[in-house]
C-alpha positions as CSV (number, residue, x, y, z in Angstrom):
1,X,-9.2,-27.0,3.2
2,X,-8.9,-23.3,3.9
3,X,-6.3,-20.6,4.0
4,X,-5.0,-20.3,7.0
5,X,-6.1,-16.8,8.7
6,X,-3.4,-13.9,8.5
7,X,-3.1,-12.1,11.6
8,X,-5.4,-9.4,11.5
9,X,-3.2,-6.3,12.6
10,X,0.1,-5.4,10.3
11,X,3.3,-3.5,12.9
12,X,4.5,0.1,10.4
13,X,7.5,0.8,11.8
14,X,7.8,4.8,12.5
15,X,8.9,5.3,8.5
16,X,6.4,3.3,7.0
17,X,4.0,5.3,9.0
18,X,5.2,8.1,8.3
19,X,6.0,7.1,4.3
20,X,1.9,6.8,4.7
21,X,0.8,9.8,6.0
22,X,2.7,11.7,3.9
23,X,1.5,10.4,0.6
24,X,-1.9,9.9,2.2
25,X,-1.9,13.7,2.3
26,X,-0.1,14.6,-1.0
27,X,-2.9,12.2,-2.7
28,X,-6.1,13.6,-0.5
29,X,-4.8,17.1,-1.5
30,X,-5.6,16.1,-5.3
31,X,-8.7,13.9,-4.8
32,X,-10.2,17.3,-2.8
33,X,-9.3,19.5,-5.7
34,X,-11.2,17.4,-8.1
35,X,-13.6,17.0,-5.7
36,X,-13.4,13.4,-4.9
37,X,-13.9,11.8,-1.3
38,X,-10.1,11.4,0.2
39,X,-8.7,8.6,1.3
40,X,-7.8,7.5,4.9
41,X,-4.5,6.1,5.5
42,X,-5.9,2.3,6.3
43,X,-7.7,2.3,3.0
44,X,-4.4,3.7,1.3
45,X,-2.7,0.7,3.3
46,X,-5.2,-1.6,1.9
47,X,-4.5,-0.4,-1.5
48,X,-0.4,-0.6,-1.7
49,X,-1.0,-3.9,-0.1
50,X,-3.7,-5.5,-2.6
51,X,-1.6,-3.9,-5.8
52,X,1.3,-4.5,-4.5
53,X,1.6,-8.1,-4.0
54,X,-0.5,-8.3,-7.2
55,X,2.6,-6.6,-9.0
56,X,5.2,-8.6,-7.2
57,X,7.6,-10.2,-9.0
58,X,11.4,-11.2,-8.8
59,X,13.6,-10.0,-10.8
60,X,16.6,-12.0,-12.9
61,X,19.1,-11.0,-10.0
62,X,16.4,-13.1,-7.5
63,X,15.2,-9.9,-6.2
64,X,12.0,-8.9,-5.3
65,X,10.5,-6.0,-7.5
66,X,7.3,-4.0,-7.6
67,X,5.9,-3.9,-11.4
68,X,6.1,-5.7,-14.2
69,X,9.9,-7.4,-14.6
């Protein structure tokens, strides 16, 4: 048996979206000095996403915590 199917479009609220752009720019601004291909903000949100719940953990209060606990 499968995994069920996520739904395939996430809601950013107006900060997360703006959280995004603003790192998607600070990030693009040193890729393009090295001369690296920048990033869009979908495959930046792609990133955070697949790191992120890779690093996931809970912490000894029970809450959740990027990074290694």
């Amino acid at each position: 048996m499968g995994v069920p199917n996520m739904p395939a479009t996430l809601r950013l609220s107006t900060e997360e979206q703006e959280l995004l752009r603003q790192k998607c720019i600070k990030l693009n601004k040193k890729l393009i000095m090295a001369e690296k291909r920048p990033v869009t903000e979908s495959e930046l949100a792609h990133i955070i996403l697949k790191d992120g719940v890779k690093s996931l953990n809970i912490d000894n209060n029970y809450e959740l915590r990027l990074g290694m606990i």
